[in-house]
N, C-alpha and C positions, 0 to 999 in steps of 0.2 A: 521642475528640476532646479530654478533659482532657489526655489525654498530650501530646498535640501541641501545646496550645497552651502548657502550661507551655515547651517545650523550646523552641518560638518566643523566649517571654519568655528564658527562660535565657540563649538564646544571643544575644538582643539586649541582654541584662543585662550578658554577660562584652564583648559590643562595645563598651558605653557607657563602663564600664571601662577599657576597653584606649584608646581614645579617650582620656576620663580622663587618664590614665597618660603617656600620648602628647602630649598638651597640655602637662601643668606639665611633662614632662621639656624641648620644646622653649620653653618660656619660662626658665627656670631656663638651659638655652643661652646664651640669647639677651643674658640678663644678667648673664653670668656673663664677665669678662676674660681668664680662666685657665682653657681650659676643657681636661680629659685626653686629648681624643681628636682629631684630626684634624680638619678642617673637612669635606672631604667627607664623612665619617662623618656628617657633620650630617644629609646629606641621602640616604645606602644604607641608614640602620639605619630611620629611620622610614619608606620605602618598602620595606623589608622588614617592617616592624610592617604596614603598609596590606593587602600585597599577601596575607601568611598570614591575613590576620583575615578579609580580603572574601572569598579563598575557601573559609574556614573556614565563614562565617555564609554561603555557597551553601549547601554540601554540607549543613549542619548543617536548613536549611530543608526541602531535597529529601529528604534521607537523615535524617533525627532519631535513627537507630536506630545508625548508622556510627558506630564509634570517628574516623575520618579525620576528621572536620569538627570536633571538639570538640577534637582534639590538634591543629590550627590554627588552634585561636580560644586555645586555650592557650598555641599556642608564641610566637603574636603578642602577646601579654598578657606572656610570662615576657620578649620582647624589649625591649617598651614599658619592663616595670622594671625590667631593667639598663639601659637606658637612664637611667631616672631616679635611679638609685643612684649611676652616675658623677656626671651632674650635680648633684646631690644633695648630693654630698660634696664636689664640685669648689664649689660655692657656700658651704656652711655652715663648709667646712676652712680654703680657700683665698681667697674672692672677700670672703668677708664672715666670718670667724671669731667661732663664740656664734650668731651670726645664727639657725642654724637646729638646731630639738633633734633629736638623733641622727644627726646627720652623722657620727660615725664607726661608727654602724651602717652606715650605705649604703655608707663605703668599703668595709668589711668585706664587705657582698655585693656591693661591683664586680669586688675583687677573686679573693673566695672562691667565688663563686658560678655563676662560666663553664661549670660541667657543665651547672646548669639548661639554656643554651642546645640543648647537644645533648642532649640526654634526651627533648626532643619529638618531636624528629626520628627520633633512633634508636627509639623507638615508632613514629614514622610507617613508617618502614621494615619494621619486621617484620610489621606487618599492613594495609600497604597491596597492593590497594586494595577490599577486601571488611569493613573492618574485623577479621578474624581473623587468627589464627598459620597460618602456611602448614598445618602437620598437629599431632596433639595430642603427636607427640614433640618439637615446639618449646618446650614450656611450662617444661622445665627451664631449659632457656635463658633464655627471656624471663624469672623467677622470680631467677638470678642476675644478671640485666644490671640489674634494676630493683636489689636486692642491692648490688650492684658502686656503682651509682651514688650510691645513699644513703647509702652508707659512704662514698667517697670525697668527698662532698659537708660529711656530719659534721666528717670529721677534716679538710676545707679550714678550716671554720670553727678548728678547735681549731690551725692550723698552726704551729708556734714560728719566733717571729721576727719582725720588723719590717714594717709594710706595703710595699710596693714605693712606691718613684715613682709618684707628686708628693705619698706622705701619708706617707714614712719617719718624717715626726718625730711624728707621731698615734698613740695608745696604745691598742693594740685593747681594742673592750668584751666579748670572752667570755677569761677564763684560756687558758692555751697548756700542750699536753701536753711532757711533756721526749721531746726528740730521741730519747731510747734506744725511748720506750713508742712514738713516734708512725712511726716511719721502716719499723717490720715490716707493720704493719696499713694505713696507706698505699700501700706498694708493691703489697701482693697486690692492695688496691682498684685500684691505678691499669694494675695488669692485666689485672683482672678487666674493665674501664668499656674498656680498648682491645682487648681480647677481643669484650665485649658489641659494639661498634662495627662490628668486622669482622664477627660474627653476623649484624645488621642487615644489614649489604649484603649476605651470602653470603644471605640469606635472598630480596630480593629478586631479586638472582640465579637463585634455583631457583626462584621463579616464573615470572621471565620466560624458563625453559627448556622448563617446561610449558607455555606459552601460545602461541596460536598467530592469526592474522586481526588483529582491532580489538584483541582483550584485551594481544596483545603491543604493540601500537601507544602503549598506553594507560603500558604498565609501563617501557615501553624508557628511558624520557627518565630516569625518576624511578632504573632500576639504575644509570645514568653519575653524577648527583646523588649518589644513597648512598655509591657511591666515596667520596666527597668529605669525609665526616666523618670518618672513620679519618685519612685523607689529612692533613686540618687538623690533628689533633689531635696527629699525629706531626710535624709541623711545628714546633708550637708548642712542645712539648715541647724537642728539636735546637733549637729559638733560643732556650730560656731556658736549657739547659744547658751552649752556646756562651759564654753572662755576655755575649754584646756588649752589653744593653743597650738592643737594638732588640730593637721587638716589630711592625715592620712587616710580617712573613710571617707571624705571626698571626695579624694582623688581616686579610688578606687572604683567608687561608685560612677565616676565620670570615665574611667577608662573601660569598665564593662560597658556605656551606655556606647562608647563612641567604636569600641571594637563588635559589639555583638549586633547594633543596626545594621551595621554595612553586610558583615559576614553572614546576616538572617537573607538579606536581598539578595545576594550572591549565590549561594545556595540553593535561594529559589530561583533566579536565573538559570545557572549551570547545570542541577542536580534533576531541577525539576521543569525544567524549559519555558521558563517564564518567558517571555517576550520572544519567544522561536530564537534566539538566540545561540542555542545549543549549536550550530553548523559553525556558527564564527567564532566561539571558544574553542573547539574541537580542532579548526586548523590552527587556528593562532597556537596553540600547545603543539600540535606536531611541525608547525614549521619553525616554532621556537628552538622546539628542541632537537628538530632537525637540523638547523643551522649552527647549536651548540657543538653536535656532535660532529659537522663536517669544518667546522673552525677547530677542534680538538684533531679530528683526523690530519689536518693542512700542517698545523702546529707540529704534531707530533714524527710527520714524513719528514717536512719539511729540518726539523732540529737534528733527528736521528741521519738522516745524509749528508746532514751540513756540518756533522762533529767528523762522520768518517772522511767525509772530500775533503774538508776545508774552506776556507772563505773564497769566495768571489767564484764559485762554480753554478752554473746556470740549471745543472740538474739534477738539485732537491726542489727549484721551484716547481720544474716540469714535471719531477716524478710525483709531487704533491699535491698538484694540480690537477695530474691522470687519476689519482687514488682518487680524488674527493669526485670527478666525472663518476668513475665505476662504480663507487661506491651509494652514489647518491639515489639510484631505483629500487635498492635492496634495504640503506636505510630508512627511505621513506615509507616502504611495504610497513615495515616492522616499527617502528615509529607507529605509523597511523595504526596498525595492529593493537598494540599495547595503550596507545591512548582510547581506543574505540573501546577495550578492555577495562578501564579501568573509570570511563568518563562516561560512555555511552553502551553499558551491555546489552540493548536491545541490539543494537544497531549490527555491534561486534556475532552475537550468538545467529541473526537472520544474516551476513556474511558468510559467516561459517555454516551456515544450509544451503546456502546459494552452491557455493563452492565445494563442497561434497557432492550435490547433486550433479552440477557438471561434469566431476571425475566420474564418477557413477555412470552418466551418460555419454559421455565420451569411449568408457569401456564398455557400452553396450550392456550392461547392468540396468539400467533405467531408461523406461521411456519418454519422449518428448511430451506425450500428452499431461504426464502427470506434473507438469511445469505450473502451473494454477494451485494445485494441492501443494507443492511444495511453496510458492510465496505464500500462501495460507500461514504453512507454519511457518516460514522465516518472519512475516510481520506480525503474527499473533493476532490473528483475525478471522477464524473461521466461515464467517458467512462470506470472503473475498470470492470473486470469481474473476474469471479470465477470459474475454473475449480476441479475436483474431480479425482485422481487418482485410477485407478480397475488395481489392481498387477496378478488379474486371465487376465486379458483380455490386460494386458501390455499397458495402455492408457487412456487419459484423456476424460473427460465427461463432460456436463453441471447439471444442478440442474436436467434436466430428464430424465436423462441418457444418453440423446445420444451424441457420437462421437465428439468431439472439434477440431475442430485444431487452434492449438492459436500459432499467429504470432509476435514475438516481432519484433519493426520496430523501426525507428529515433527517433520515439517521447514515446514508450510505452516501460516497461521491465516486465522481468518475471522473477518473487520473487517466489522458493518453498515454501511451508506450510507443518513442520513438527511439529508432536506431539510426544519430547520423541524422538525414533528412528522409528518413525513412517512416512514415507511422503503420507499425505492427499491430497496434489493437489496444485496449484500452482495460483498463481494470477498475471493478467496483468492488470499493470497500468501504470498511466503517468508516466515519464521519471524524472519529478523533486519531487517522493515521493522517490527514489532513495540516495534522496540527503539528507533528513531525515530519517537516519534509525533505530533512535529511536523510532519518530512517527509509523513508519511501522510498526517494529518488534513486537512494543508494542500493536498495537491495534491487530495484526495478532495473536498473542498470547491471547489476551483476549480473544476472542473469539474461541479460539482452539475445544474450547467442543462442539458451534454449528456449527462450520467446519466440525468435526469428525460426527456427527450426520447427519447434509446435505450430507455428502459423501457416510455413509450407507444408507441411503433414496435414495441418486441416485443409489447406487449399486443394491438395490430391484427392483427400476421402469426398471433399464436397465434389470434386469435378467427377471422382467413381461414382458416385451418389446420381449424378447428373446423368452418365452414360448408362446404369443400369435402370433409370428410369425411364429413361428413351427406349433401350430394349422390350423392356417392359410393356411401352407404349404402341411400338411395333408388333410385338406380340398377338398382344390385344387388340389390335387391330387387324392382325390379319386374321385372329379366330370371329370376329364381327362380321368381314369382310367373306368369309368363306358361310359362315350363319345365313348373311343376306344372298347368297347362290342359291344354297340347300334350300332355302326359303323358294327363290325363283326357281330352282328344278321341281321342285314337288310342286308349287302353286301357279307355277307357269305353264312350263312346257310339258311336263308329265301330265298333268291336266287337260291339256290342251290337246295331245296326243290319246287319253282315253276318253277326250269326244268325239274324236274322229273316229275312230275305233265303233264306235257306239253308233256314229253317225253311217258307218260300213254296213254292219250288221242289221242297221233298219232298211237299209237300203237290199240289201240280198236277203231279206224276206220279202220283198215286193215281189221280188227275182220268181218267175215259172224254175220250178227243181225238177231235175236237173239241169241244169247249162251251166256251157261255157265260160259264160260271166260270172255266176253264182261260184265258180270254183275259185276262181281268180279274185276275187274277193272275199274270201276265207283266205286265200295267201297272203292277201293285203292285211287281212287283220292277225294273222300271223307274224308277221314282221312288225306289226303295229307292238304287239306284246314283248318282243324280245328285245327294241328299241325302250317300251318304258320301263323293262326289268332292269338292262344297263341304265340308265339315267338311276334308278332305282341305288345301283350300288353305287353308280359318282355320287349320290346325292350322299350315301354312304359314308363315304370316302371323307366328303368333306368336313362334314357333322355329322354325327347318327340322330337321328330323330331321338331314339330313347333317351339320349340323355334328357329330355324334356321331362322324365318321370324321375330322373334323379341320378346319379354317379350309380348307386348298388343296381336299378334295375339296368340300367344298360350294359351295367359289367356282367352279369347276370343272362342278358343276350347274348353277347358275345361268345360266354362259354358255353351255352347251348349250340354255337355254330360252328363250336372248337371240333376236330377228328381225332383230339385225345379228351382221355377222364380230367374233367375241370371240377375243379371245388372253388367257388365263392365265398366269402366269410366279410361283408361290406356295410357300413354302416347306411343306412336310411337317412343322414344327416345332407342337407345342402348345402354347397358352397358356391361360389364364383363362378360363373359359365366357364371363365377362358384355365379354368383349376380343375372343375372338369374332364373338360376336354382336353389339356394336357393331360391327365390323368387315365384317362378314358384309352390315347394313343398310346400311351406309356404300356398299358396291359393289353393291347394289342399289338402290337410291336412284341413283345414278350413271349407270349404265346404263338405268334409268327414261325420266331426264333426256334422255339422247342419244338416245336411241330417240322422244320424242317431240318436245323442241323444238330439237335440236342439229344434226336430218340429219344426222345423220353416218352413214357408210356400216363406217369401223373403229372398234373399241375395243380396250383391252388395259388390264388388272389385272394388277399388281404386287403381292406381300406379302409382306415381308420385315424382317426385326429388325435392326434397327441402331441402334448407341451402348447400347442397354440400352432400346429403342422397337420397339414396331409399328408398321409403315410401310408401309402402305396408299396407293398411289396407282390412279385411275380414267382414261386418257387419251382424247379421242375426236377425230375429223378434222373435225367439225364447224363451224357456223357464228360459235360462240364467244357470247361475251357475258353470260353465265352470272352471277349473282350469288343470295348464299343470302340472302334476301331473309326477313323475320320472318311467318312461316305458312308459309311454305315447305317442301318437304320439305328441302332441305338447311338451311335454317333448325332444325327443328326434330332435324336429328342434328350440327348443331355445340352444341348446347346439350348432347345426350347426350354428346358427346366430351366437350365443357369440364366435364362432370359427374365423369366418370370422370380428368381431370387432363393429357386431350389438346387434341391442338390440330386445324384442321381452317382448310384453307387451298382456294382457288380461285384458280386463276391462267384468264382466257378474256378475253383480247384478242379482240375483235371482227375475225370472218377467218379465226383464227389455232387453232380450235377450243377445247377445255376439260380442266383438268387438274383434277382432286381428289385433293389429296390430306391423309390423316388419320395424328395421330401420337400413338400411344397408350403410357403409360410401362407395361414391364411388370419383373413380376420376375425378376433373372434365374434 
């Protein structure tokens, strides 16, 4: 944190400066009659001072660690003092001669000193926008561009000769080398510095060949820019070597280089979210201009009550005061509206889905689950999904409750969703919503309320999920459990009862016929039979054995034991024991039904799989009217269906007979 905050300080240190700078150069302007440079100059060179410093001290806040942000708090600072160096010496030389000490220092760096200008910039170039050199075989390069510079820099200072217009007659303050020493060691610098130049841009150049999406987006503006300094400086050169006299092509060429660097970075900051920086432009604008508007509204209450009342009345301040309160939630809305509008469309247009979906759902128009498809399209990311966090069940869920497991990989991450101290669940999405985390945060948040809501809706389907599987479970257990009877009536006791039986019968053939005994023991095996017939039907009862041949043939039985006309129509196909035998009771039950309160004279059973269902229907010609009523037999097998995740329908128009039918999901 000490790092950071120093480099805060720093870089508001070198603003205060550069400000500074900025100041007495334009007062010094201002009072100055003879001033050396143009009039609109007045007003390109200090919005070129403004425009490098503000995005200088962005980058330098967000990025601390970036050369880019510090070599534009610098370049704006070296601009601010050659600005003041002109004016400087234009007052002390010419407006007011003596006036001021070391005016012909400053000429000396108005003149001599024009490299500083580009020497920011051609650094900004070759390690824009990562702060590095493209690869580490640039550093010979960047090693003699810095070289190049500072030599030709030196020897500007040492140059033999007279100062140019408007200080010819002014006697420079360092010695001056002789022509012979100065003209070898000169040239090689001043080819070495338009060497280094064309470097700078070939360099950006060869990034913006490697780059490809946003990063080229980012580079593009700033490789046309780079052009520009080689460009100027071979300009400027060809019109002092012409002697006309005019230096108006170089100063042109100097004000496109010094306006179009800054404004290429800025762009890519702002436009194209260089440095994630987009969140702290975006409020700075609306609380800038939030503040304009509620000083304008203060102003404007405040002067309109204070003409009608008069002086010394206490309320225009109070009623100006309440306006700017009331006012201040409606124009902040609208405010950040129009800047998110005009600054950040993404951001603005996935707001404006958020917020229709909630009216939408609020009026019962849309449902909660589709809360995942709609942040889809509000961030523009179709593969996003939407997970739901259960703190009972320590795990993530989809919209129907069930079970998630979500995988962040190379290309997707996983952003939680909290509400408050609340976490709802989490979302996976592409890898470059990551990189705006404004966009994210803010649509993520807009919609907090139909997250929280889609969450409890998944938490209800998972815990229905939970209790119909339990039923389920139940279920099936108790058709298991009555299986394992059937099994022990028939393989136990029924068994065991017809060796008795057998063991009677060998016994009363020993027996002298007729006797006593002999009779009495045909009684015993009498009762023997009628005791295993009944077990015979519990066994029945519980399970029928036929189902062991399959759903058709047992249904099949049944209607042979019917005391109306049965018709069959069942598929041979198998399913599930406990599907079955629901099945099986279902058109028993049915046929019950008709045979004692329906009259009816036909019936026909139907059983067949359809869609991925068991599809059991019971029809009879009966008197109709039929409803499954709570105790009921058919009562108590729509509870068994709705157990197992079927359904169980009666259609009996009164007249018109009775239809059952039962719909059971199976696997396929």
């Amino acid at each position: 944190m000490g790092g950071v905050h120093a480099a805060r300080v720093a870089s508001w240190l070198v603003v205060a400066l550069t400000v500074a700078v900025l100041g007495a150069a334009s007062l010094l302007d201002a009072l100055s009659s003879r001033s050396t440079e143009a009039a609109w100059l007045s007003f390109v060179f200090p919005f070129a001072v403004v425009m490098s410093t503000a995005v200088g001290v962005v980058v330098t806040t967000r990025r601390r660690d970036n050369l880019i942000g510090w070599l534009l708090l610098a370049n704006g600072f070296v601009l601010a003092l050659n600005g003041l160096a002109a004016n400087y010496a234009a007052y002390g030389l010419l407006e007011r001669p003596g006036s001021l000490p070391g005016a012909a220092w400053a000429a000396l760096f108005d003149q001599s000193g024009w490299p500083t200008v580009f020497a920011a910039f051609t650094a900004i170039a070759f390690v824009f926008p990562d702060g590095r050199l493209p690869s580490p075989r640039w550093r010979p390069v960047a090693y003699a561009a810095i070289a190049s510079f500072t030599l030709f820099l030196l020897l500007s200072f040492l140059r033999p000769g007279s100062f140019d217009k408007p200080f010819e007659a002014v006697s420079k303050p360092l010695p001056q080398l002789p022509h012979a020493i100065f003209i070898a060691p000169f040239t090689i610098a001043a080819v070495g510095m338009l060497a280094s130049l064309f470097a700078a841009a070939f360099a950006v150049g060869t990034r913006l060949r490697r780059a490809s999406g946003i990063e080229r987006s980012q580079i593009k503006l700033l490789a046309y820019a780079a052009a520009l300094i080689p460009a100027a400086v071979i300009v400027g050169w060809i019109e002092s070597l012409l002697g006309s006299g005019s230096d108006t092509a170089t100063v042109i060429g100097l004000v496109l280089v010094v306006l179009a660097i800054p404004l290429a970075i800025g762009v890519a900051v702002m436009r194209y979210r260089l440095y994630e920086v987009d969140r702290l432009i975006n409020r700075t604008l609306v609380y800038v201009a939030l503040t304009a508007l509620l000083a304008l509204t203060y102003a404007a209450v405040s002067l309109t009550l204070g003409v009608a009342l008069g002086a010394g009345s206490t309320l225009p301040t109070a009623a100006a005061t309440l306006a700017v309160a009331l006012a201040f939630g409606a124009l902040r809305s609208r405010v950040q509206m129009l800047v998110d509008r005009r600054f950040s469309r993404a951001r603005y247009e996935g707001l404006r889905r958020v917020e229709h979906y909630l009216v939408e759902l609020r009026a019962g128009r849309a449902a909660p689950e589709a809360t995942g498809v709609v942040l889809a399209e509000a961030l523009g990311d179709p593969s996003l999904e939407l997970f739901f966090w259960l703190p009972e069940s320590d795990e993530h869920v989809d919209s129907s409750g069930r079970p998630a497991l979500m995988a962040p990989d190379s290309r997707r991450d996983l952003t939680p969703v909290r509400r408050g101290s609340l976490l709802l669940g989490a979302v996976l999405h592409d890898r470059a919503l990551s990189e705006r985390p404004d966009l994210l945060e803010s649509v993520i948040d807009a919609a907090g309320l139909a997250i929280e809501i889609a969450r409890l809706r998944a938490e209800v389907a998972r815990r229905l999920a939970e209790v119909e599987q339990s039923r389920e479970r139940i279920v099936t257990a108790g058709y298991e459990e009555r299986r394992r009877l059937e099994r022990d009536l028939h393989d136990g006791a029924q068994q065991r009862l017809i060796s008795i039986g057998l063991a009677l019968r060998h016994i009363q053939g020993q027996l002298p016929a007729p006797s006593r005994e002999a009779g009495e023991l045909d009684a015993a095996v009498a009762e023997l039979g009628e005791a295993i017939k009944e077990l015979r039907e519990l066994a029945r009862g519980v399970r029928p054995a036929r189902l062991d041949d399959g759903l058709g043939a047992a249904l099949r039985e049944l209607a042979s034991r019917s005391t109306l006309r049965t018709m069959v129509e069942a598929t041979d196909e198998r399913f599930h024991d406990h599907l079955e035998t629901a099945a099986y009771f279902v058109a028993s039950e049915a046929l019950a039904n008709a045979a004692k309160h329906a009259h009816a004279s036909q019936v026909t059973v139907t059983a067949t799989r359809q869609n991925g269902s068991l599809l059991v229907s019971v029809r009879d010609n009966g008197v109709g009217g039929a409803r499954p009523a709570e105790g009921s037999g058919l009562g108590g097998i729509t509870d068994r269906v709705t157990a197992l995740g079927g359904s169980l329908s009666v259609d009996s128009p009164p007249g018109h007979g009775t239809v059952v039918t039962v719909e059971l999901p199976c696997e396929s």
